[in-house]
N, CA, C and O atoms as a CHARMM CRD file, in Angstrom:
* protein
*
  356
    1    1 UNK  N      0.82000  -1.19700   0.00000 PROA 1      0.00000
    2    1 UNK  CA     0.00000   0.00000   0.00000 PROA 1      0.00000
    3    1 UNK  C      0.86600   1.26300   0.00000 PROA 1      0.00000
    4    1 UNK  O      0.48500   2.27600  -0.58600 PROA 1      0.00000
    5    2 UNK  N      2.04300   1.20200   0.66400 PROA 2      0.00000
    6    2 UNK  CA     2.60100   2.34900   0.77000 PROA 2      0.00000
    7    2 UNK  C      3.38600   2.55400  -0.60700 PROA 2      0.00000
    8    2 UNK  O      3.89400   3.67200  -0.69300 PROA 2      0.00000
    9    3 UNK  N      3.56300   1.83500  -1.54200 PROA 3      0.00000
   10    3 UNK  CA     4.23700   1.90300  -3.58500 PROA 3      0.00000
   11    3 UNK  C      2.89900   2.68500  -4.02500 PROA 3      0.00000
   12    3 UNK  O      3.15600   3.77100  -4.54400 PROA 3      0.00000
   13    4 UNK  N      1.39100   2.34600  -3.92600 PROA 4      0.00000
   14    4 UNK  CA     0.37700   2.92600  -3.96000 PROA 4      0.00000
   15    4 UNK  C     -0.00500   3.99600  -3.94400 PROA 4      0.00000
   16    4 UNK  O     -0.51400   4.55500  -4.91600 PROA 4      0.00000
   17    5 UNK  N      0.21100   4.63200  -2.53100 PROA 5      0.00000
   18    5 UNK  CA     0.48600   6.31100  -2.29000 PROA 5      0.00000
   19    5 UNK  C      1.12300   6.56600  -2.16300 PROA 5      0.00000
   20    5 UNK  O      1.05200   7.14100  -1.07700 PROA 5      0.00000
   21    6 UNK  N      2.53700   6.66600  -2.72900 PROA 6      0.00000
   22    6 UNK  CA     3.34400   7.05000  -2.74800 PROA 6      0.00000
   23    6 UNK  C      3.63900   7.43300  -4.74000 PROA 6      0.00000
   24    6 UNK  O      4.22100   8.31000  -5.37700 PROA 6      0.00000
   25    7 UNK  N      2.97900   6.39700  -5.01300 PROA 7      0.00000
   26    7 UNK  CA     2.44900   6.59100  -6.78600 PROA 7      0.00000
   27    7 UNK  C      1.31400   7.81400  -6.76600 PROA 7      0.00000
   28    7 UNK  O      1.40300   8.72800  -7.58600 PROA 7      0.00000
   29    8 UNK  N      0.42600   7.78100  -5.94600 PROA 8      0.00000
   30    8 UNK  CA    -0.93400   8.91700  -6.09400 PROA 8      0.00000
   31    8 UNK  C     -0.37900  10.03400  -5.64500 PROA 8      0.00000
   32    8 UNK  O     -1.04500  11.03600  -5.91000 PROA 8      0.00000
   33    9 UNK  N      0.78500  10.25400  -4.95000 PROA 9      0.00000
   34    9 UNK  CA     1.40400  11.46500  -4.07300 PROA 9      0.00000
   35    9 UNK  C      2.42300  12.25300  -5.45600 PROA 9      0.00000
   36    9 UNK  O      2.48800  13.39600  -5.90800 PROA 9      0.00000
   37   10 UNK  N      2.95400  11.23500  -5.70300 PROA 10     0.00000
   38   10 UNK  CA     3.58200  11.26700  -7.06100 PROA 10     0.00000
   39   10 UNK  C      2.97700  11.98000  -7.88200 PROA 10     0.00000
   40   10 UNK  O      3.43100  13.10600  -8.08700 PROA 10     0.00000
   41   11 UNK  N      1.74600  11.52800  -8.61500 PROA 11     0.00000
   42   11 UNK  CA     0.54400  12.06500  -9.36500 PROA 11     0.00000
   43   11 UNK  C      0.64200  13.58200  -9.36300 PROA 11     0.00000
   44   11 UNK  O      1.06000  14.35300 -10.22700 PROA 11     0.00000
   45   12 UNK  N      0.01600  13.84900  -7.85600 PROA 12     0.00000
   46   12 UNK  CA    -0.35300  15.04800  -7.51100 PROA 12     0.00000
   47   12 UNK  C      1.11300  16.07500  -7.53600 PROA 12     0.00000
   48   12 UNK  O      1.49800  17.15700  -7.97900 PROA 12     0.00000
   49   13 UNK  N      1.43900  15.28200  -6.99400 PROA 13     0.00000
   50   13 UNK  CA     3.13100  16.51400  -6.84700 PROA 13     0.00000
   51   13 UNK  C      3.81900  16.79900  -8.39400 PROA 13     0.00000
   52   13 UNK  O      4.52600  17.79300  -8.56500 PROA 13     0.00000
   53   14 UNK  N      3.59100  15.99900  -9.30600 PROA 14     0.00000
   54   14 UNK  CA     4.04900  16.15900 -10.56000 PROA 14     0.00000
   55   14 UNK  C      3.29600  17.25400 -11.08100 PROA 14     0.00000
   56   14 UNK  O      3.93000  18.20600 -11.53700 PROA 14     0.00000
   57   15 UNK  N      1.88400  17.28100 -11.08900 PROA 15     0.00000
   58   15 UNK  CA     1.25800  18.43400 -11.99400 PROA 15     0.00000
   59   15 UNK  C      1.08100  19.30300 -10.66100 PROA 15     0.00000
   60   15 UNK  O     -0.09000  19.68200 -10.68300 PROA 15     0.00000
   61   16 UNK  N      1.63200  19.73000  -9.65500 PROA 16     0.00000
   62   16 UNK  CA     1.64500  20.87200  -9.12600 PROA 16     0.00000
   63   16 UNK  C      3.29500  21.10700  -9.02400 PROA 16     0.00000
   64   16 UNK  O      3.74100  21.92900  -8.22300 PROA 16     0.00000
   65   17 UNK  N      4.00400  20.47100  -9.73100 PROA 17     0.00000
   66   17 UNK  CA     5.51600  20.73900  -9.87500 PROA 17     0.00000
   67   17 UNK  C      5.71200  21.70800 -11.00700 PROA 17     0.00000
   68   17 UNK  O      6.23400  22.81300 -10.85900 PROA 17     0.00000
   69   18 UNK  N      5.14100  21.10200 -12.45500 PROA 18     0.00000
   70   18 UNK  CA     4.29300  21.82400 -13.50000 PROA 18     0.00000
   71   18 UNK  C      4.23000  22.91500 -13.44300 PROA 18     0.00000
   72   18 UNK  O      4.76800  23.70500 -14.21900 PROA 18     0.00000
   73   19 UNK  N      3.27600  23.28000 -12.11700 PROA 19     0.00000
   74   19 UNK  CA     2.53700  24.43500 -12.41300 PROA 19     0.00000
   75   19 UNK  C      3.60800  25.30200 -11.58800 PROA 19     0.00000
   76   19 UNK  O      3.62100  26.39100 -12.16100 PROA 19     0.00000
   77   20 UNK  N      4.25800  25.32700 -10.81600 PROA 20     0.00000
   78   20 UNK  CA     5.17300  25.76700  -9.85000 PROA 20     0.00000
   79   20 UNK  C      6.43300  26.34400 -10.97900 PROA 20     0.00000
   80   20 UNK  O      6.63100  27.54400 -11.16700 PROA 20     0.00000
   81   21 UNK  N      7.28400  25.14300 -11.72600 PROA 21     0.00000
   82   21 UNK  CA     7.75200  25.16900 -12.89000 PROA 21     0.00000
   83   21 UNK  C      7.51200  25.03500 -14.49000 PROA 21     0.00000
   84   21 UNK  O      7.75800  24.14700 -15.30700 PROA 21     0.00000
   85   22 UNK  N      6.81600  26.54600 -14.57700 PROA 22     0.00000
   86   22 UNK  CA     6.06300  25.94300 -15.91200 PROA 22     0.00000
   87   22 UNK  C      7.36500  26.06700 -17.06400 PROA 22     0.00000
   88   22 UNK  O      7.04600  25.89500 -18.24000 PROA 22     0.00000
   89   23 UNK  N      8.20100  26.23500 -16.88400 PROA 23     0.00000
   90   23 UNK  CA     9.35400  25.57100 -18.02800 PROA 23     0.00000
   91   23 UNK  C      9.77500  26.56700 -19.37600 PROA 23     0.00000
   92   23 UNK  O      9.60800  27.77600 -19.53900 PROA 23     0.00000
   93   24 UNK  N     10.29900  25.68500 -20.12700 PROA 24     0.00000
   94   24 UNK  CA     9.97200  26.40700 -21.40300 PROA 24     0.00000
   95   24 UNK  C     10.27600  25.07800 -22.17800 PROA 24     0.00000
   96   24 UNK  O     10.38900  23.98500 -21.62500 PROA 24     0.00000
   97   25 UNK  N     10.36200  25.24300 -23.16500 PROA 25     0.00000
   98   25 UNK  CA     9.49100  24.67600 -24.49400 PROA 25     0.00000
   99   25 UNK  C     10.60900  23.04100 -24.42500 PROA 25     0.00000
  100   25 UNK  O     10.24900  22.17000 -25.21800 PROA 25     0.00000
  101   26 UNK  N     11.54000  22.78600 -23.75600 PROA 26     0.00000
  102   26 UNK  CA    12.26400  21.62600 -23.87900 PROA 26     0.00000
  103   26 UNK  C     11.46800  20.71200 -22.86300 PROA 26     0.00000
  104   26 UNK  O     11.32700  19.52800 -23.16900 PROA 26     0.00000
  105   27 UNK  N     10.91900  21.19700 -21.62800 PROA 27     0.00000
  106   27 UNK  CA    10.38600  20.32800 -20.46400 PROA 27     0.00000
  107   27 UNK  C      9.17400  19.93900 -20.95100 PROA 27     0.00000
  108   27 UNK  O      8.50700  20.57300 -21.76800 PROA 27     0.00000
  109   28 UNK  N      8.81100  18.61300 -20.31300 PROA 28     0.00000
  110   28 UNK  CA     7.45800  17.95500 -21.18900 PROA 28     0.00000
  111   28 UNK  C      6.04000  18.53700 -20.80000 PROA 28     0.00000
  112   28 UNK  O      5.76800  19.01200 -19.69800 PROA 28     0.00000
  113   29 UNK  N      5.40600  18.45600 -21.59200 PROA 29     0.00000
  114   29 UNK  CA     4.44300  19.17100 -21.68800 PROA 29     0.00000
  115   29 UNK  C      2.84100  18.28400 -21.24800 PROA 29     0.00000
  116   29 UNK  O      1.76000  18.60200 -20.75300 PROA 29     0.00000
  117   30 UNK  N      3.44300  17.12900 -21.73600 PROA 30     0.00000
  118   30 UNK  CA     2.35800  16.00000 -21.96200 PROA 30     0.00000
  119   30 UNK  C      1.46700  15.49200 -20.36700 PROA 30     0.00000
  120   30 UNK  O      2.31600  15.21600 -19.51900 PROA 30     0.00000
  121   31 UNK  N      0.67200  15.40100 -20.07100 PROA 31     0.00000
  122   31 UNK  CA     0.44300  14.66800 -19.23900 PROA 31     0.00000
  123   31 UNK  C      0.78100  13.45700 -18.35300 PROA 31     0.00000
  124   31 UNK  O      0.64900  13.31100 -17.13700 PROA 31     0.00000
  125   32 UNK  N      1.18300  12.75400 -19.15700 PROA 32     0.00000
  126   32 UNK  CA     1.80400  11.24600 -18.71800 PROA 32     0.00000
  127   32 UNK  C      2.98900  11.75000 -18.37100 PROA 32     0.00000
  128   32 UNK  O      3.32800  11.66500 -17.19000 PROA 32     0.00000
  129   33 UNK  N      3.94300  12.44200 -19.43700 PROA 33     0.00000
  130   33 UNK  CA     5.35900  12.81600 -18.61100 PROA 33     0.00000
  131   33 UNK  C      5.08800  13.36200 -17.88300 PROA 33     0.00000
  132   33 UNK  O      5.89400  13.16600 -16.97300 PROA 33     0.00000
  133   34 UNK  N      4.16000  14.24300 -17.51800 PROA 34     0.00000
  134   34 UNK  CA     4.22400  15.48900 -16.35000 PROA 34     0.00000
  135   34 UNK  C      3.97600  13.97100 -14.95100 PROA 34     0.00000
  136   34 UNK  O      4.78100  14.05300 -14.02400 PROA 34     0.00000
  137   35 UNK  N      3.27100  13.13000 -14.89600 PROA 35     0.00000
  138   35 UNK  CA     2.59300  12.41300 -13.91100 PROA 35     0.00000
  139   35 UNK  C      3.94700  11.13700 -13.94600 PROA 35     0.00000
  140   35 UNK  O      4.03200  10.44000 -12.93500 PROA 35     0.00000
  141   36 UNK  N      4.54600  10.98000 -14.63300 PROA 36     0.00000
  142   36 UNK  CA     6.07200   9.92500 -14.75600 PROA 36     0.00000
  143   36 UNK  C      6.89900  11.05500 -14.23200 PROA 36     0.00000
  144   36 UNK  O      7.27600  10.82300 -13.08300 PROA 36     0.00000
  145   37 UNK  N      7.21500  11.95900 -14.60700 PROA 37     0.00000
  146   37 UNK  CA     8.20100  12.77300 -13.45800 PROA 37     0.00000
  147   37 UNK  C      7.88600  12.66300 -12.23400 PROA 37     0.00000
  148   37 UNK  O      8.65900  12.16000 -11.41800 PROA 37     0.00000
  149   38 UNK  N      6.43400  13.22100 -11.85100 PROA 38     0.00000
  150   38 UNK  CA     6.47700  13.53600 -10.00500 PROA 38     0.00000
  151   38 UNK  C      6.30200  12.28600  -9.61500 PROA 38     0.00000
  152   38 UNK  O      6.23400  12.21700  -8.38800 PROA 38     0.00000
  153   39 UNK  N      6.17000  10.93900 -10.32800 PROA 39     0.00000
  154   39 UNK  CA     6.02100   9.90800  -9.35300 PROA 39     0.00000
  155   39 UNK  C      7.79500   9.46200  -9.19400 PROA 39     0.00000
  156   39 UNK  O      8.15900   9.07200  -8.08400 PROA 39     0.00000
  157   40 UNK  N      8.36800   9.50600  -9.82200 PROA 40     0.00000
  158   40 UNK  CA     9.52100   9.37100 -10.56200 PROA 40     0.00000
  159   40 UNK  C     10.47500  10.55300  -9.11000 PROA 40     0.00000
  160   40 UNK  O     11.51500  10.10200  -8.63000 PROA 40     0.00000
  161   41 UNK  N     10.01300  11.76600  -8.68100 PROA 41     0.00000
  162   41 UNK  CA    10.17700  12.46100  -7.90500 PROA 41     0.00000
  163   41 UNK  C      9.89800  12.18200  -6.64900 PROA 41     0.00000
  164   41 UNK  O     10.68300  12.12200  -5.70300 PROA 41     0.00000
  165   42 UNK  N      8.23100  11.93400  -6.67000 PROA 42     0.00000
  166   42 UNK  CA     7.89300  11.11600  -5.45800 PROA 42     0.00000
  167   42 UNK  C      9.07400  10.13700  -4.97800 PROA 42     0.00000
  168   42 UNK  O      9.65200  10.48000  -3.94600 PROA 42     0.00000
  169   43 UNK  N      9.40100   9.22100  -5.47000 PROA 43     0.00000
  170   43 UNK  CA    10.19500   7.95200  -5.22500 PROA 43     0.00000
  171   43 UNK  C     11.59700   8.64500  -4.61900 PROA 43     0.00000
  172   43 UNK  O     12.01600   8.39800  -3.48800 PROA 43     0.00000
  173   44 UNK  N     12.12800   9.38600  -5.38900 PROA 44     0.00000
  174   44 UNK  CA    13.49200   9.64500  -5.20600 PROA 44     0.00000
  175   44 UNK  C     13.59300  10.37900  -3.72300 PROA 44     0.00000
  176   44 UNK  O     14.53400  10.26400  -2.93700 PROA 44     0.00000
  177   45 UNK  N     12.60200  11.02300  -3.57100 PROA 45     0.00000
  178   45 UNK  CA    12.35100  12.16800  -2.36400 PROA 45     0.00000
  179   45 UNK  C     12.52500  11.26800  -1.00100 PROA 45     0.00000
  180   45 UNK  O     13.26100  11.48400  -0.03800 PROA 45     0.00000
  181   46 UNK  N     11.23100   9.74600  -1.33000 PROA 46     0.00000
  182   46 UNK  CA    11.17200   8.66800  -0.28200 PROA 46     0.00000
  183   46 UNK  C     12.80500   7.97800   0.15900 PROA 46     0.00000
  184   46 UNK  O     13.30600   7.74500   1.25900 PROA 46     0.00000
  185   47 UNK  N     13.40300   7.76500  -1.48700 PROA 47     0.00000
  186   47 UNK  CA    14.53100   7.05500  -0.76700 PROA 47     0.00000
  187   47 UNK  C     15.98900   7.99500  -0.41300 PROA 47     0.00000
  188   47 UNK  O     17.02400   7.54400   0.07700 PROA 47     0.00000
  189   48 UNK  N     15.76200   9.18900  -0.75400 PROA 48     0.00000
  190   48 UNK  CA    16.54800  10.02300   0.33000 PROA 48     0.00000
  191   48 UNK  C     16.26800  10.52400   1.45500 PROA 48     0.00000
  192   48 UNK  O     17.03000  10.96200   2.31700 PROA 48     0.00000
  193   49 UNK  N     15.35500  10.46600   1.44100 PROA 49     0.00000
  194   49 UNK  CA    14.68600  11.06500   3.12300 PROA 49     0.00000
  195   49 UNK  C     14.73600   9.78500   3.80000 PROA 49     0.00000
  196   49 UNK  O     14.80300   9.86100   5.02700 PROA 49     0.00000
  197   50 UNK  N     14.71700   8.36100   3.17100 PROA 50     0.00000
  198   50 UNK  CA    15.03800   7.04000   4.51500 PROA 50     0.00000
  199   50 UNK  C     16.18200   7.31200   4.57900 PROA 50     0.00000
  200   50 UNK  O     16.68800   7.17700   5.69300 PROA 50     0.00000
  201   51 UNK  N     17.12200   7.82900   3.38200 PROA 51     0.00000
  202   51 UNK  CA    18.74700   7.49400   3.51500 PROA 51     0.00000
  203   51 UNK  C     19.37200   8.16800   4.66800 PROA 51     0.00000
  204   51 UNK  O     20.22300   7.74300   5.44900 PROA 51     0.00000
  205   52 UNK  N     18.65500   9.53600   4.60100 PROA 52     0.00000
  206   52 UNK  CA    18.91100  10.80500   5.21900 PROA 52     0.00000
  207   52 UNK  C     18.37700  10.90100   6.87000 PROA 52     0.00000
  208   52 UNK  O     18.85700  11.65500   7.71600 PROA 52     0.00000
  209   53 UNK  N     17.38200  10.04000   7.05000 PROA 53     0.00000
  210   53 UNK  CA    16.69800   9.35900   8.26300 PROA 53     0.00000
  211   53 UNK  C     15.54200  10.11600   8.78600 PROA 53     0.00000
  212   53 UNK  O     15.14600  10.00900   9.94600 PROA 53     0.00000
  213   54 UNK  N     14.93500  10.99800   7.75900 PROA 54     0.00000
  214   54 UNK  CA    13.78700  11.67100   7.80900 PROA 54     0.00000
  215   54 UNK  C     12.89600  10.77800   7.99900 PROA 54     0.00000
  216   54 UNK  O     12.37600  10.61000   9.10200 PROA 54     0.00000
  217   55 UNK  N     12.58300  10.04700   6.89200 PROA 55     0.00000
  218   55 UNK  CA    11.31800   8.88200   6.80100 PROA 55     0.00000
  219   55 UNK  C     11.99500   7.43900   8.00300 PROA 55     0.00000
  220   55 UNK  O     13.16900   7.26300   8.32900 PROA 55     0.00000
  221   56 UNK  N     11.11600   6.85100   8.30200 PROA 56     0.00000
  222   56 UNK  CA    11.52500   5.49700   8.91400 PROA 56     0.00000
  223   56 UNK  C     11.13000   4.86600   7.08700 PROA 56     0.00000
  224   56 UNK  O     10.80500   5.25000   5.96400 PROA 56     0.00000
  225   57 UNK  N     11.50500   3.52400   7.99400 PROA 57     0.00000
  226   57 UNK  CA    12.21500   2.00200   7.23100 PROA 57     0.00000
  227   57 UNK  C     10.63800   2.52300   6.11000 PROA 57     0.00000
  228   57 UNK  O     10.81100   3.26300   5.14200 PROA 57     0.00000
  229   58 UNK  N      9.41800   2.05800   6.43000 PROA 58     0.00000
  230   58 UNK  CA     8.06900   1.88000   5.71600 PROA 58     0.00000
  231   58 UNK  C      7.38900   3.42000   5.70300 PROA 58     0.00000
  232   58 UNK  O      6.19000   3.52900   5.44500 PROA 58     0.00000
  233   59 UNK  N      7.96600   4.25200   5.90800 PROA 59     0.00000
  234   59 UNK  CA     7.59800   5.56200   5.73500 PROA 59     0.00000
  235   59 UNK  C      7.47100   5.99900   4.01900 PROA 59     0.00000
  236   59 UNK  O      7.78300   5.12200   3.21400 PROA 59     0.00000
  237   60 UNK  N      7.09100   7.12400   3.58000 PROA 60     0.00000
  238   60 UNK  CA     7.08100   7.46600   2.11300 PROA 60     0.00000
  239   60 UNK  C      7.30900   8.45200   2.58400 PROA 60     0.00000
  240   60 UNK  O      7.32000   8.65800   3.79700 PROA 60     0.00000
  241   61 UNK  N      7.62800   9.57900   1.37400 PROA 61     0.00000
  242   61 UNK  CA     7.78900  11.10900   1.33500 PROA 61     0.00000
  243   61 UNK  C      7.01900  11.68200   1.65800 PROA 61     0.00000
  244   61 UNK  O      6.01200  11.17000   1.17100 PROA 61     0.00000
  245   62 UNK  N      6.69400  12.69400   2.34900 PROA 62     0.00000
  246   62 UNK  CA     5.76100  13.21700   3.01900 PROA 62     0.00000
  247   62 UNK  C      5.12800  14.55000   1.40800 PROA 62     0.00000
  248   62 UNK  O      5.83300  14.77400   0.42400 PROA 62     0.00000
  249   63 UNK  N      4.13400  14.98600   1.57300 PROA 63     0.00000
  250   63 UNK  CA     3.50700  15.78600   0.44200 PROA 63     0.00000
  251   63 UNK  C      4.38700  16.51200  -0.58400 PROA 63     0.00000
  252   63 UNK  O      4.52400  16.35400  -1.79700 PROA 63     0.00000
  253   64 UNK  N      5.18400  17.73800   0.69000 PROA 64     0.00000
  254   64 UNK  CA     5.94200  18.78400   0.01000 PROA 64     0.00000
  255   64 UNK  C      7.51300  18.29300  -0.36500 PROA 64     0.00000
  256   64 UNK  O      8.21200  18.77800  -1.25400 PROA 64     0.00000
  257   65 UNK  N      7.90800  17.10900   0.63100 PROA 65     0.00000
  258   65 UNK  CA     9.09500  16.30900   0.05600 PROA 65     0.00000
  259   65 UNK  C      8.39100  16.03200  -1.15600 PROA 65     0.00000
  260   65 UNK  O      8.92600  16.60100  -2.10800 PROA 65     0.00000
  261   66 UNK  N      7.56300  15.48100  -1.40600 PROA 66     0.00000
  262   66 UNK  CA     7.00600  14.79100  -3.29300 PROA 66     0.00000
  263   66 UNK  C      7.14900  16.40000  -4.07300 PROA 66     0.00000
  264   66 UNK  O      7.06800  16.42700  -5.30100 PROA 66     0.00000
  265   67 UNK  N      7.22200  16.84900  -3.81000 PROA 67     0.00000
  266   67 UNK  CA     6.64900  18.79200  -4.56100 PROA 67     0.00000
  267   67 UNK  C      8.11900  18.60400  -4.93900 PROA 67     0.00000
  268   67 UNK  O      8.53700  18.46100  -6.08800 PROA 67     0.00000
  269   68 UNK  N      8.92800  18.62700  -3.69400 PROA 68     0.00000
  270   68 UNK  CA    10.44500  19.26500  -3.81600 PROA 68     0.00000
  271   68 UNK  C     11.29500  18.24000  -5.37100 PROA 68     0.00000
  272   68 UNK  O     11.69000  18.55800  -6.49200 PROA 68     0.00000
  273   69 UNK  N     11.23900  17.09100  -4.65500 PROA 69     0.00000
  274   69 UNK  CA    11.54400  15.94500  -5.30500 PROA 69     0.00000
  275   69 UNK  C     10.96300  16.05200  -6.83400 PROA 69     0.00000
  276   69 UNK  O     11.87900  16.17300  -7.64700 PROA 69     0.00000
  277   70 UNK  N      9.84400  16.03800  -7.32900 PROA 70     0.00000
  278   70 UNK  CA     9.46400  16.38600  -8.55000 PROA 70     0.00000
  279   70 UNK  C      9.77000  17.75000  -9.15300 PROA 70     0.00000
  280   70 UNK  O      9.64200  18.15500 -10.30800 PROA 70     0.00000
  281   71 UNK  N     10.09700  18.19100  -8.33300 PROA 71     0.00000
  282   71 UNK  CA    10.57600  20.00200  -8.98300 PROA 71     0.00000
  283   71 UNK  C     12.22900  20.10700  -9.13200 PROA 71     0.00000
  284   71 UNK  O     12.67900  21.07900  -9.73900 PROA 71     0.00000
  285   72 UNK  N     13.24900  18.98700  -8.51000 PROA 72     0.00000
  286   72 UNK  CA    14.49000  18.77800  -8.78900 PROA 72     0.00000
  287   72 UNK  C     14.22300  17.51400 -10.18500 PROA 72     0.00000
  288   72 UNK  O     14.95200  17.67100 -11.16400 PROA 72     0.00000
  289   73 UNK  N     13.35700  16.50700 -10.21700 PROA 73     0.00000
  290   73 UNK  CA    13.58400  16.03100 -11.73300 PROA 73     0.00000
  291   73 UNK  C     12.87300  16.70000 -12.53700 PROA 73     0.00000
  292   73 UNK  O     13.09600  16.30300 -13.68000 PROA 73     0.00000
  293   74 UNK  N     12.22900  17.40600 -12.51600 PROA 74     0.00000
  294   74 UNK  CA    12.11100  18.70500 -13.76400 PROA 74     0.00000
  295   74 UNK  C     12.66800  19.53400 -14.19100 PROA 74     0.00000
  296   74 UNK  O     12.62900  19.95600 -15.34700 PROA 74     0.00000
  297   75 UNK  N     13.53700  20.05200 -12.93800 PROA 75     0.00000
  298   75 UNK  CA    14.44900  20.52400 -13.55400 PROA 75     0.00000
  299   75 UNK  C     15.79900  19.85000 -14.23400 PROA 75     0.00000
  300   75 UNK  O     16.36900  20.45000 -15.14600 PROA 75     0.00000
  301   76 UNK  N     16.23800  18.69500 -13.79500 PROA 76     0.00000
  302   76 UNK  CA    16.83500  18.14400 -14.21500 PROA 76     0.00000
  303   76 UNK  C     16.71100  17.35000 -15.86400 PROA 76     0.00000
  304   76 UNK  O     17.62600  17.19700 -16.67300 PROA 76     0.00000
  305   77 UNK  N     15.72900  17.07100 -15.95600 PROA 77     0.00000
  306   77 UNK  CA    14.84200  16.90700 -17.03500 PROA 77     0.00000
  307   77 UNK  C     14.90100  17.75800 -18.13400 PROA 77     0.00000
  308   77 UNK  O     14.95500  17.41400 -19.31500 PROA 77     0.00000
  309   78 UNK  N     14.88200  19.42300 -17.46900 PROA 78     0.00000
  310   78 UNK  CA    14.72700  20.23500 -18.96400 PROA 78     0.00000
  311   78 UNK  C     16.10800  20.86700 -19.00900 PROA 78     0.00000
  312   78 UNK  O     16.35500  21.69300 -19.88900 PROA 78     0.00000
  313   79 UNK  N     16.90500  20.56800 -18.22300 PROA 79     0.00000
  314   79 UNK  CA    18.89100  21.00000 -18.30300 PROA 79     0.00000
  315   79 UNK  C     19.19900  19.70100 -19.35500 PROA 79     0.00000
  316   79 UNK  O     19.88800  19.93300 -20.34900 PROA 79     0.00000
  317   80 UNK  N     18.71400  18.42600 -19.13700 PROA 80     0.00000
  318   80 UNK  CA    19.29700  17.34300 -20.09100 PROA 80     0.00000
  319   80 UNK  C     18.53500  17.64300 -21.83700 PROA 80     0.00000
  320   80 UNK  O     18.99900  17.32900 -22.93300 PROA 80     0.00000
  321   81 UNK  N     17.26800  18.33800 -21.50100 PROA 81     0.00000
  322   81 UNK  CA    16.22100  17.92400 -23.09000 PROA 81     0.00000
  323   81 UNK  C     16.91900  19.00300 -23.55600 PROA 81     0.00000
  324   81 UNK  O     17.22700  18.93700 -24.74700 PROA 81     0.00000
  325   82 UNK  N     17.26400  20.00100 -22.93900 PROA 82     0.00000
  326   82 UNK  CA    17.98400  21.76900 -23.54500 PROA 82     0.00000
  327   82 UNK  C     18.92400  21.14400 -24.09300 PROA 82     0.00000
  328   82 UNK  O     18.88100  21.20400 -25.32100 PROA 82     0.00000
  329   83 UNK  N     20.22100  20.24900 -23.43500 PROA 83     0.00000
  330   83 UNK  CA    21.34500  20.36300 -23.92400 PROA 83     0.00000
  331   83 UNK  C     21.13100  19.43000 -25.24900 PROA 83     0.00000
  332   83 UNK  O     21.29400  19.86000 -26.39100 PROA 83     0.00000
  333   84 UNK  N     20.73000  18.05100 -24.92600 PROA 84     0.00000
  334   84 UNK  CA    20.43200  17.54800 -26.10200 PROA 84     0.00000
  335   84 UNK  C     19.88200  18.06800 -27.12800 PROA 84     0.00000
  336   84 UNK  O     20.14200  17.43400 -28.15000 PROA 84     0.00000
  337   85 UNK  N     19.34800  18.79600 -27.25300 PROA 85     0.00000
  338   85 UNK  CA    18.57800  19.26400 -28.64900 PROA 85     0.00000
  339   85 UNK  C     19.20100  20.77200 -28.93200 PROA 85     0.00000
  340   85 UNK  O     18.65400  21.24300 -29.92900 PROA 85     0.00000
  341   86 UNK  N     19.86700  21.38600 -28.54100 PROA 86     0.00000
  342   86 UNK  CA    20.95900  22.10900 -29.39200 PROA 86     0.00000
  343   86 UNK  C     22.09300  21.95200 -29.82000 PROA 86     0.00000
  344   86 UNK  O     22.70200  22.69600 -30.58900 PROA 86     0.00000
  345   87 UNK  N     22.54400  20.68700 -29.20800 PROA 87     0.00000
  346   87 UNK  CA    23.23000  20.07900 -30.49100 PROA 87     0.00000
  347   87 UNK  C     23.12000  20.24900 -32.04900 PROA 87     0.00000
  348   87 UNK  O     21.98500  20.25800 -32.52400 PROA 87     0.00000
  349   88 UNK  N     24.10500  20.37200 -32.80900 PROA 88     0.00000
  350   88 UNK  CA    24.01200  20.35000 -33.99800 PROA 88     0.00000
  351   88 UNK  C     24.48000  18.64900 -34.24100 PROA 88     0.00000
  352   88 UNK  O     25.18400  18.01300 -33.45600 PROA 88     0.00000
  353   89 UNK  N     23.96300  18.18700 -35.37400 PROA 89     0.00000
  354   89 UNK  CA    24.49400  17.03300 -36.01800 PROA 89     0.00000
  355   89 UNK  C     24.85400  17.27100 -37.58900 PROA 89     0.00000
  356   89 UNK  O     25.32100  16.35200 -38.26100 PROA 89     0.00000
């Protein structure tokens, strides 16, 4: 149960990451990516905050850890889609 909400926390924190970082034209735009980042964020937030000893062992990221966490792979996200695509080939 706790992969569960920690996926729906995900959800939510992704399209209010979005809206927090609305980007420019390299960061995804789409729905599904927007909701695969913050869960994708969600997750990462959970297993640094056990690493870090915020969360216990069966704990998840708490709301605004999911916010934070999805707003560092978005940004990370549109520093990698920028560089890749001004490349020349």
């Amino acid at each position: 149960m706790s992969i569960l909400w920690t996926i729906i926390i995900g959800f939510v924190a992704g399209v209010i990451a979005k809206f927090i970082m609305p980007g420019n034209r390299f960061e995804p735009t789409g729905f599904i990516m927007t909701t695969i980042l913050g869960i994708v964020g969600a997750v990462l937030a959970t297993f640094i905050g056990q690493a870090v000893g915020w969360y216990g062992p069966n704990e998840g990221a708490r709301f605004i850890g999911s916010i934070v966490g999805a707003c560092v792979v978005l940004a990370i996200y549109g520093f990698i889609a920028s560089r890749t695509s001004s490349r020349t080939y």
